[in-house]
N, C-alpha and C positions, 0 to 999 in steps of 0.2 A: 504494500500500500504506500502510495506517496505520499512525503509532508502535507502538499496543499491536500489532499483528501481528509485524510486524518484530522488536520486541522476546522475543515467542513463539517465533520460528521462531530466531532466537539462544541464548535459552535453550536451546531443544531440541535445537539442534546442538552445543554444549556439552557436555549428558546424555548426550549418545549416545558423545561421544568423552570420558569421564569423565576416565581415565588418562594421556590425553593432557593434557587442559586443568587437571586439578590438578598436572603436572609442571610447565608451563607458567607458573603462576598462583606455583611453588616460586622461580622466579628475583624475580618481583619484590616475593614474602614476602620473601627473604632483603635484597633493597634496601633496600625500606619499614622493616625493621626495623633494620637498620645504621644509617639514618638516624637513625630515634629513638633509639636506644641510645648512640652516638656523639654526639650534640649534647646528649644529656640528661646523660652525662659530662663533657663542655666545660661547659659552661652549669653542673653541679655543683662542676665545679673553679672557675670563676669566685665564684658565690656564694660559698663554704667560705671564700677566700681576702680576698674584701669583708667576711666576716664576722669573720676574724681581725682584718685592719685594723682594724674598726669596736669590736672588742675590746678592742683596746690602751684608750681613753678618748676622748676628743674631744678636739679643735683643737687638737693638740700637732703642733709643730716638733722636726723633729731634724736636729741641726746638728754636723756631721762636716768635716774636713779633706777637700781637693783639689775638684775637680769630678763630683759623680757625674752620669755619663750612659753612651749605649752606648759599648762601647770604651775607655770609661775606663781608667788603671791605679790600683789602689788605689795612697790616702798614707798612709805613716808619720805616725802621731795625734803633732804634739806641743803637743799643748794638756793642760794643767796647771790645777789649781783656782785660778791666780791666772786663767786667762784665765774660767774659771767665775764668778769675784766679778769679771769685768770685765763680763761677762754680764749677771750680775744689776744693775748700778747702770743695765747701759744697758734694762732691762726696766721697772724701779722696783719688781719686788716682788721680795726673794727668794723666798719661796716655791713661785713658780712657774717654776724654775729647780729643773734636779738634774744630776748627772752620771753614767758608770757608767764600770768597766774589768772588765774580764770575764778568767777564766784556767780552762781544766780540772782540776781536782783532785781527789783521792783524800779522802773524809770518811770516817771509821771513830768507831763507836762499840765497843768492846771487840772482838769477832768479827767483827761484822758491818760490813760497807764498803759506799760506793757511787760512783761517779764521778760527779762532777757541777758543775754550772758554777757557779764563784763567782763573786758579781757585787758589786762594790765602790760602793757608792753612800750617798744621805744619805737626810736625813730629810723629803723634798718628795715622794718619789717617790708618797704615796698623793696628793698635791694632783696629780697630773700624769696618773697611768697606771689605769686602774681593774683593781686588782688585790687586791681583799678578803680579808683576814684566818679564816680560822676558829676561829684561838685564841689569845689571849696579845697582844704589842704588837708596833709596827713600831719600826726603830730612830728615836731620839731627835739630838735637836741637842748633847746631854752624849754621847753615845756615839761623835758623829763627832769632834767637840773633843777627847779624850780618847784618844782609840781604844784604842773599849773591844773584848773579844774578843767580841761579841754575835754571833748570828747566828737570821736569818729562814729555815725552812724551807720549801721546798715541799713540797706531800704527799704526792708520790712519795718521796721521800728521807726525809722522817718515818716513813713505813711501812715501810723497808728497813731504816733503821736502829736504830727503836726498838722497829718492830713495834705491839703495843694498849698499847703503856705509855706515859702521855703525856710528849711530851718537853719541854715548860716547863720550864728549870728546870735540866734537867741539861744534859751538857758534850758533846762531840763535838770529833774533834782533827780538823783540818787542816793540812799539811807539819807535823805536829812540834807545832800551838800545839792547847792547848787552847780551845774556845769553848763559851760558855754559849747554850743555846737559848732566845731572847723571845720565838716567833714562829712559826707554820705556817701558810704560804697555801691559801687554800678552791685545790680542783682546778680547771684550768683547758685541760689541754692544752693543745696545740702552736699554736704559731704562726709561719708558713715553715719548715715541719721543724724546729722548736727545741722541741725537751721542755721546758717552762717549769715542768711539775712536777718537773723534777730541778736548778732553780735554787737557789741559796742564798745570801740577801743580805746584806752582811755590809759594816759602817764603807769609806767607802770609805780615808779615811787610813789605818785597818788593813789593808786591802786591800795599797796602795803598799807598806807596809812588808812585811809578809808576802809580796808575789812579788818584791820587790825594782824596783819602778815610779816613777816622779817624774810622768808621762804618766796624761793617764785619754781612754777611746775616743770619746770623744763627750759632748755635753752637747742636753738635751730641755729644752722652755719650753713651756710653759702657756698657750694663749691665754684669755680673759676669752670671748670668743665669736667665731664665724665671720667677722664684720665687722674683726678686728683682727688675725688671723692675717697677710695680707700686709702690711702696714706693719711690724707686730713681726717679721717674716721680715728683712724690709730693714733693719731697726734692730740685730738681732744681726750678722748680717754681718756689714753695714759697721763694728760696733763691732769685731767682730775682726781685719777686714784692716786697720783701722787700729792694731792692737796687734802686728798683724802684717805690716808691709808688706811688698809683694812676695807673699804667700801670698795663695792662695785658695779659698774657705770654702766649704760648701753647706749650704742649710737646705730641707730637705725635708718637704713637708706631708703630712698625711693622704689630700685631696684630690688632690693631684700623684702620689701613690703607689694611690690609687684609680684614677685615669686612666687614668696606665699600663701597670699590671697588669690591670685591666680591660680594654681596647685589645689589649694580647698576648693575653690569654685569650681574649677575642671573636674574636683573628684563627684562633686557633687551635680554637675551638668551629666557626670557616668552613671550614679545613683539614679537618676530618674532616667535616662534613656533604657538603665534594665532594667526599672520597676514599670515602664511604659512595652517591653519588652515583652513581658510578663502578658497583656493583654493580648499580645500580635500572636504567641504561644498557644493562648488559649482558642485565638481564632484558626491557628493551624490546626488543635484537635478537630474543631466544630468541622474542617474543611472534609478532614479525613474518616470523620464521621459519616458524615455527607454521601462522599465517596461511597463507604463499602455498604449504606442502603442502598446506592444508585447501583452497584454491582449487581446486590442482592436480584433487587427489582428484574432487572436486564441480565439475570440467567441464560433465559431459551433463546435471548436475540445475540447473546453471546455464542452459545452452542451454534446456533444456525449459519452466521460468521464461522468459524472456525470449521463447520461439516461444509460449506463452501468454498474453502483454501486459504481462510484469516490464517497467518504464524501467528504465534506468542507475542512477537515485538511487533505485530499491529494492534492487537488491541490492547499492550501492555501502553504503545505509545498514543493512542486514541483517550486512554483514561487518564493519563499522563499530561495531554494538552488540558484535559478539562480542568484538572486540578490546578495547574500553571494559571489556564485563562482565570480560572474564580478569585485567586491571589493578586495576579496581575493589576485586571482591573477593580479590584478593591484597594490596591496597593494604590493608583492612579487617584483615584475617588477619596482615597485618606490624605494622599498628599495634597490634593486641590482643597479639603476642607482645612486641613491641620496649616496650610501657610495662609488661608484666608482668615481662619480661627486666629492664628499669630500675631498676623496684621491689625487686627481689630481689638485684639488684647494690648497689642501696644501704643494702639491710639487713643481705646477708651476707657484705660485702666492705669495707676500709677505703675502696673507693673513692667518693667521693660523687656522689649524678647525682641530678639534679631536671629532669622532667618540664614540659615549656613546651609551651604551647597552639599557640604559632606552629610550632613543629618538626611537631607531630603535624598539623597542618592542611596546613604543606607537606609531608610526607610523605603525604598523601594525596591535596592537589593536582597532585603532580608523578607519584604513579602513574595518575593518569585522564589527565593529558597525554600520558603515554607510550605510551596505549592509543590515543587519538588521532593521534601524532605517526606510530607506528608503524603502526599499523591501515589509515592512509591508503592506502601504497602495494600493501598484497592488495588491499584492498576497490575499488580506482580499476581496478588487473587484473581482478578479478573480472566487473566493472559495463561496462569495453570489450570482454568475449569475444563472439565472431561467434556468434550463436546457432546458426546451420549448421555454423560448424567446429566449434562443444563437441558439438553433438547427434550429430556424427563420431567426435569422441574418444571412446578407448577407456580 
């Protein structure tokens, strides 16, 4: 028997059992499409997350008390801006050096309030973090010296509390002190769940004093470019454990924190494609299922084929195309829902999913496998029945 024949006589036995074979074809739509839907939200969550990273600025260390890794306990921060100018002598630039201490607090302008993160820092931080301006200045090197009451808005918190009136210029209280506004950051959103438009940057010596601090959380360094980053890594540390003996320091890169979270995410974009996997599996039993009723069924028109001059390998390959066809175009029908499904999830939902070539290719590879895989053990039943005992069967 010829491909195109075999191929014919599949089709037609499909059509005829319409309602059958699109219930059938419903188990491994719902696979196919779990797959794509589910890796194209891993794969979106990884991206979104690479992107924050890559948001912050480039080749910047940040360098925190204790050891961070899994299992870690957090440490009690007690680095102080003297260990901050220890910092910078062993960098050679100040510039590219800053610090932060961060607290929640209540900012009120007359009526209207908002809670929001005060973040105590200097005047490096536009050399370090790429975080632009949309109006007015950032704080100054006389503002930290001084501690002045200044303060940089984000634009969430400009709009809460000023509303369309610009707020350069006027005052805003926090615990009690009044602050003058220099400053409101272009929007930016979040970055690891932190609303950075409800930030508000403010002296850090004013900071200390205002929540009652001697301590600041951490200090960021600047690299000149990617080639200097580990040496300048190795160079702050050890300038601190030597400030501090006995304690120890961690300087965490961009790249180190790429890795990482890229790695968890990747494992976890693997987690669901073989918990979505899981359904595509169950649609190859339902397929194979299918199959050896349709064997069953089609005995005596088997026998009667084979007492006509069918071999083994045509009707082994006749049940063989049908199971393939049922996968196929299920596989087609999952993919077309499951990247329309993606699309629409990442339009009308905060969750984000991007659509990869690889997913949608294995998702289509592994439903022609499974028409295959499964297909085998009807169509090898089929292809050994005694042509005497089926043209028997009733």
């Amino acid at each position: 028997m010829r491909a195109r024949q075999a191929f014919l006589m599949a089709t037609e036995a499909l059509r005829v059992n319409r309602l059958r074979s699109a219930l059938t074809m419903f188990g491994v739509i719902v696979g196919v499409l779990a797959v794509v839907v589910l890796v194209a939200i891993g794969t979106g969550a990884k991206d979104a997350v690479e992107s924050e990273i890559a948001g912050l600025g480039s080749n910047i260390i940040l360098v925190v008390p204790g050891q961070i890794g899994v299992g870690a306990l957090p440490t009690q921060s007690r680095l102080g801006l003297a260990d901050a100018a220890h910092v910078r002598r062993a960098v050679g630039d100040p510039s590219r050096v800053t610090v932060s201490v961060a607290s929640g607090e209540t900012m009120r302008v007359g009526r209207n309030e908002a809670f929001v993160t005060i973040t105590g820092t200097d005047e490096n931080i536009p050399n370090i973090f790429d975080r632009p301006l949309a109006k007015g200045r950032y704080l100054s090197e006389t503002d930290v010296d001084t501690r002045r009451r200044v303060a940089v808005l984000g634009s969430e918190v400009a709009v809460r509390l000023f509303g369309d009136i610009d707020p350069i210029g006027r005052q805003a209280t926090i615990s009690g002190a009044r602050f003058r506004v220099v400053g409101v950051y272009q929007t930016v959103g979040a970055t690891f769940g932190v609303a950075r438009d409800q930030e508000v940057h403010i002296p850090v010596t004013t900071a200390q004093r205002l929540l009652g601090l001697a301590r600041i959380n951490g200090i960021a360094v600047g690299a000149t470019g990617p080639g200097e980053i580990e040496p300048l890594r190795r160079r702050v540390v050890a300038a601190l454990e030597e400030r501090h003996p006995g304690e120890r320091f961690s300087a965490v890169t961009q790249t180190q924190l790429l890795g990482t979270i890229g790695s968890v995410l990747g494992m976890l974009t693997g987690v669901l494609a073989a918990i979505a996997g899981i359904s595509l599996l169950v649609g190859g039993v339902g397929v194979s299922n299918i199959m050896l009723v349709s064997v069953r069924e089609r005995t005596r028109e088997i026998g009667l084929r084979k007492a006509l001059g069918a071999r083994q390998r045509d009707v082994l390959t006749q049940f063989l195309i049908e199971a393939v066809l049922l996968t196929t175009i299920g596989g087609v029908l999952g993919i077309l829902v499951g990247v329309g499904g993606s699309l629409l999830i990442d339009a009308l939902t905060p969750v984000p999913a991007t659509i990869t070539l690889w997913s949608v290719l294995l998702a289509f590879g592994v439903s022609v496998a499974v028409g295959v895989f499964f297909g085998v053990a009807p169509a090898r039943r089929a292809a050994r029945l005694d042509p005497v005992a089926a043209l028997r069967a009733e």
